[in-house]
C-alpha positions in Angstrom: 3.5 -1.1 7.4 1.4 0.9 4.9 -1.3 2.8 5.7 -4.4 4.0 3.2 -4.9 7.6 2.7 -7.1 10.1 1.1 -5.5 13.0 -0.2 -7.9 15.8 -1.3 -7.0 18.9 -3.8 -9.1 22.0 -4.7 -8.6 24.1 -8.1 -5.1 25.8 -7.8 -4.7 29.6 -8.6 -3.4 28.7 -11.6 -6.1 26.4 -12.9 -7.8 27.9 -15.8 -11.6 27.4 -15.2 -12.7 27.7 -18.8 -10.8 24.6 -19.7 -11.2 21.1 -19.1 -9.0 18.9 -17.0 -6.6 17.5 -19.5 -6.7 21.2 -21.1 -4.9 22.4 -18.1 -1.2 23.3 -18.2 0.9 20.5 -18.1 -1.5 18.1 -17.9 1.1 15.7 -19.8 3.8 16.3 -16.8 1.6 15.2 -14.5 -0.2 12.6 -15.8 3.4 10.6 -16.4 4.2 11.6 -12.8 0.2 10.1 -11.1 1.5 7.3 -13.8 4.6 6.7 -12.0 3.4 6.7 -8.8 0.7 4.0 -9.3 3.5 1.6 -11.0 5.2 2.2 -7.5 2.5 0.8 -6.0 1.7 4.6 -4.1 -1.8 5.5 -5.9 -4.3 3.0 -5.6 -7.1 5.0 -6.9 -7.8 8.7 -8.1 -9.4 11.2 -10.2 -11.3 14.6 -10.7 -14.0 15.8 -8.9 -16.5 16.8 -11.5 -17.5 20.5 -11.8 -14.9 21.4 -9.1 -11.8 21.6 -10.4 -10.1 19.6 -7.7 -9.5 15.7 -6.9 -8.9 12.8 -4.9 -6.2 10.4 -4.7 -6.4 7.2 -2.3 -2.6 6.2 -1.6 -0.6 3.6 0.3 1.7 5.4 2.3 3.9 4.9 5.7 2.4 8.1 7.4 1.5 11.7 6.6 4.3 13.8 6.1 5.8 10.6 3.3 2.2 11.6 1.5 2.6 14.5 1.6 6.4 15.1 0.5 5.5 12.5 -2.3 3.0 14.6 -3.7 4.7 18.5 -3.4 6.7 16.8 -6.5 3.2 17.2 -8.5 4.0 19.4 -11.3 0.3 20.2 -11.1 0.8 21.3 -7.1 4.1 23.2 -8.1 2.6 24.7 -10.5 -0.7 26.1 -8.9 -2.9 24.0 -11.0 -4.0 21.8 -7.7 -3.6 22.3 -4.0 -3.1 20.3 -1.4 -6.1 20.8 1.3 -6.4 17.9 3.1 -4.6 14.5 4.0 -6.5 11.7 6.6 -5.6 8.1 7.3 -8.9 6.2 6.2 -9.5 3.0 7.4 -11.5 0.4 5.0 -14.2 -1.3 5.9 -16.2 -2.3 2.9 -14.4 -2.9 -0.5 -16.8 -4.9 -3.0 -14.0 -5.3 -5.5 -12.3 -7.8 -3.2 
């Protein structure tokens, strides 16, 4: 059974701060790989957090440690654009677009 998860990312060391979010380096490798993993049904919502440099995804996911493996293949998280801080199970209960 899948689960709902929010996965939450701070500014990388290798984010440049002076430029916008699709300025970063290879903002084009990973916006095909975010793209892939919502046709696979995996991201069900995500974006930036203004200002900050980081963002959040919500995913469908088994457990954990498949979120996490899922998302080291981020070029933006291999790269040092993004990291990886936080992963938590998050149960729903109040979604008006239902």
């Amino acid at each position: 059974m899948k689960n709902t998860f929010v996965a939450i990312s701070s500014a990388g060391p290798n984010r440049d701060p002076s430029k916008s979010t699709r300025e970063q380096p290879l903002w084009d490798e990973h916006a095909v790989f975010i793209d892939e993993l919502v046709v696979e049904g995996f991201v069900l919502m995500g974006g930036p957090f203004v200002d900050e440099g980081g963002s959040m995804l919500i995913v469908n996911a088994d457990d954990e440690i498949k979120v996490r493996e899922k998302l080291k293949s981020d070029p933006w998280m291999k790269h040092g654009i993004l990291k990886l801080e936080s992963v938590k199970r998050w149960q729903i209960f109040i979604d008006v677009r239902n």
